[in-house]
MITITI-709384 format. One line per field, with one value per residue (C-alpha): x, y, z; residue number from 1. Coordinates in steps of 0.25 Angstrom, whole numbers, plus 2048, in hexadecimal, padded with zeros to 3 digits. Layout:
N
X: [X:...]
Y: [Y:...]
Z: [Z:...]
k: [NUM:...]
***
This chain:
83
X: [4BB:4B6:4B8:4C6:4C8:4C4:4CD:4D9:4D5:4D5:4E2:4E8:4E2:4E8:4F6:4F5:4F1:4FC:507:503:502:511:515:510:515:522:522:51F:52A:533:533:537:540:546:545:54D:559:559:55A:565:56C:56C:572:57C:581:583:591:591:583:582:57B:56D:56E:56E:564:55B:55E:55C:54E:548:54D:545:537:537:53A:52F:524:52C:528:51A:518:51D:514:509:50B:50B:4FC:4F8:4FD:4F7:4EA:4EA:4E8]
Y: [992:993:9A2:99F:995:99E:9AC:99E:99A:9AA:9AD:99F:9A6:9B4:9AE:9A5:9B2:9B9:9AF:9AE:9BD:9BE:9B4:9BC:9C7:9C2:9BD:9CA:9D0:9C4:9C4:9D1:9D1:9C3:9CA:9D6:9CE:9C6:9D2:9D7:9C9:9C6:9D4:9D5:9C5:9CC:9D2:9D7:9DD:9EA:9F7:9F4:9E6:9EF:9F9:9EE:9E6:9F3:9F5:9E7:9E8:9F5:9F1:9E6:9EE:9F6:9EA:9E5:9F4:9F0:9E5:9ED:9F6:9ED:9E8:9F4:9F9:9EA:9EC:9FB:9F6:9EB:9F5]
Z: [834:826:827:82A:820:815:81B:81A:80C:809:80F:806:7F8:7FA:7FF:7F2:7E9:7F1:7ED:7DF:7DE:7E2:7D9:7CE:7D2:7D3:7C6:7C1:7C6:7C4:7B5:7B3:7BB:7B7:7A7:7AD:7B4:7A6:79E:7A8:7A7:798:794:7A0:79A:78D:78B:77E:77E:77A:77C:776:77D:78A:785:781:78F:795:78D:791:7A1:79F:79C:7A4:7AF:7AA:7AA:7B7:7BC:7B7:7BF:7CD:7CA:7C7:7D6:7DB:7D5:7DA:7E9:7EA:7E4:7F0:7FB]
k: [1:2:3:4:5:6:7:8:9:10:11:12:13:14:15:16:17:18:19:20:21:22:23:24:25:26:27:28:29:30:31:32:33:34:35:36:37:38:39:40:41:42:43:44:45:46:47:48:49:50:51:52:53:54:55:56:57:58:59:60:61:62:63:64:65:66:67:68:69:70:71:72:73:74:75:76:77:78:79:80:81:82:83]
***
């Protein structure tokens, strides 16, 4: 019974690990998400903005998308390098 126990207490710590891992991850992607929709939701609100609001909107929704893109990837190495 002690075997089991410990393969219980095992199976308790990586379901722990797993939840926390996916909370993180999801804060990763959340934030630069959240940062996008803003960027999206401030211009659009703005009636009278002009070009170079746009472009600069534009630029910023770029390199978010860019460290956003990052973080995928990131996950992507991580899973690969699990099997």
């Amino acid at each position: 019974t002690q075997e089991l126990q410990s393969a219980l207490d095992r199976l308790q710590k990586n379901e722990t690990e797993r939840q926390l891992f996916m909370m993180n991850i999801s804060h990763e992607l959340r934030t630069p998400a959240t940062a996008i929709l803003g960027e999206v939701e401030v211009t659009m609100r703005d009636k009278s903005a002009s070009h170079d609001v746009y472009r600069e909107t534009l630029r910023n929704i770029g390199t978010i998308g860019k460290q956003l893109a990052l973080r995928v990837e990131d996950l992507l190495v991580l899973s690969h390098s699990e099997k």
